[in-house]
N, C-alpha and C positions, 0 to 999 in steps of 0.2 A: 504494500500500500504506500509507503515513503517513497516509494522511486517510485509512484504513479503522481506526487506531489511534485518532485522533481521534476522532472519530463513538464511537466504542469508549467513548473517557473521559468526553466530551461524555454519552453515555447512562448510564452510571455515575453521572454527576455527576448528572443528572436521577432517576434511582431513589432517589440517596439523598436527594435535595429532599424529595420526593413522600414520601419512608418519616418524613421528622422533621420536624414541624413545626417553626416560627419559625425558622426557617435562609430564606437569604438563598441566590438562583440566580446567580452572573456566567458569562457567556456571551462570549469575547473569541474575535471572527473578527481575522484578520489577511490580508489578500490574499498569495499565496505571490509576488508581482508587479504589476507595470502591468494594472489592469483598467479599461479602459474601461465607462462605467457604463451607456451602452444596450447594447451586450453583454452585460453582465452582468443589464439587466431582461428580456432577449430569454431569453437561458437559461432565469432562473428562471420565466419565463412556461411554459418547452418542455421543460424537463430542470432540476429543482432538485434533484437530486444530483447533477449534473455541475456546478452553478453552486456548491455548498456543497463540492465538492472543488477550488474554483481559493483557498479559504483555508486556515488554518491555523484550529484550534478549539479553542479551550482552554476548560475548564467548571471552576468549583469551586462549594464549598457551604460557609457559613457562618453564624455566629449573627450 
């Protein structure tokens, strides 16, 4: 449910990019854990929303 939050504000944050120019996207994943990183290319190969809910996502938008 938290990374259904995320994805939430992370999209938020990208609407308002896209709506003002000269603003500036940061995009900060954090691993919620130990992720092994060929498991982690194997997912996003197979399942990339099951791979973008093993972080945390934080978005903002700035000048």
């Amino acid at each position: 449910a938290a990374s259904n939050l995320d994805v939430r504000a992370a999209a938020d944050a990208l609407a308002g990019f896209v709506e003002t120019s000269g603003q500036t996207l940061t995009i900060k994943l954090t691993p919620h854990g130990k992720l092994p990183v060929l498991q982690l290319m194997d997912v996003l190969d197979n399942e990339p929303i099951i791979a973008l809910a093993q972080f945390r996502i934080e978005a903002s938008t700035g000048l």
